[in-house]
N, C-alpha and C positions, 0 to 999 in steps of 0.2 A: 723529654727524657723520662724511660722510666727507671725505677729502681727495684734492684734486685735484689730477694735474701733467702738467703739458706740458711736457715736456723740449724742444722746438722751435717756435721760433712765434714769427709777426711779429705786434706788437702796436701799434696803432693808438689813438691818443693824440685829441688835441685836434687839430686841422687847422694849426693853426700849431707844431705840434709833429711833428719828424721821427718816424718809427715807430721802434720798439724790435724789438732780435732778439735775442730767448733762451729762458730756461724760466720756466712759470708755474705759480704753486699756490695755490690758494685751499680754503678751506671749505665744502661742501655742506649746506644748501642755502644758495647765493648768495641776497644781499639787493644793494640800492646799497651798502651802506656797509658791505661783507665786503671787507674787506684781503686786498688781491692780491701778493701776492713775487713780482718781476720780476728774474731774474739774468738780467746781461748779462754778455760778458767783462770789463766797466769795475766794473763796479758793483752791487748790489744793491737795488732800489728797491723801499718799499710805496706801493700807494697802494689808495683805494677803488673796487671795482670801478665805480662809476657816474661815474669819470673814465678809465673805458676804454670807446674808442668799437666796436675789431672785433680778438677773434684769430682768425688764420687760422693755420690748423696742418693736418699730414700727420695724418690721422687712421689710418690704415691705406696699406697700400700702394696703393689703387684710389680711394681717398678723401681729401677734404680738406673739415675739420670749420673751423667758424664760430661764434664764441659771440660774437652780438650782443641787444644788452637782455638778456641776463643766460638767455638762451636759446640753446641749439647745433642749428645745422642744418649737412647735410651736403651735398657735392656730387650730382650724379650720377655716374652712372661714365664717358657720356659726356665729360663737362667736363673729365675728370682732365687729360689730357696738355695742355689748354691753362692750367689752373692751376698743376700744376709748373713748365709753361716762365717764363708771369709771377712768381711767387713766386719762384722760382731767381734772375731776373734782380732783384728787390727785396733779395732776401739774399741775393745775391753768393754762395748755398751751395743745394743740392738740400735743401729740406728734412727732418727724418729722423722716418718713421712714430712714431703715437706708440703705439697698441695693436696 
């Protein structure tokens, strides 16, 4: 198994649920019901990954990485500058690369 973390990243809940901003780690390979660690500056929360609906993270400097349905896809390189500026404005912070 390996392990996975994203040290930054807004993590996107149920819809009736505000999003969460912090770091993430979970076990390779993801299933639904692979326990997610979500530290926030409040708190630390588990829950299963098939109650998280989208993290969006700084994947590298040019890039910004998406793991939805328990699969990651990336931006284009186009897209970057208008995803930092959104993201930035959702967390209140520039997000910070994670590889």
């Amino acid at each position: 198994m390996k392990e996975i973390r994203i040290k930054d990243a807004i993590i996107g809940r149920e819809i009736s649920k505000d999003p969460l901003f912090g770091s993430v780690q979970y076990e390779q390979p993801a299933k639904p019901n692979t326990i997610v660690t979500v530290r926030t500056d409040k708190a630390k929360i588990q829950i299963p990954l098939n109650q998280i609906k989208l993290i969006v993270f700084k994947y590298d400097a040019k890039t910004f990485g998406f793991i939805f349905n328990y699969c990651l896809f990336t931006s284009d390189k186009k897209s970057f500058n208008s995803w930092n500026r959104q993201t930035k404005k959702l967390a209140c912070h520039e997000l910070q690369p994670n590889f």
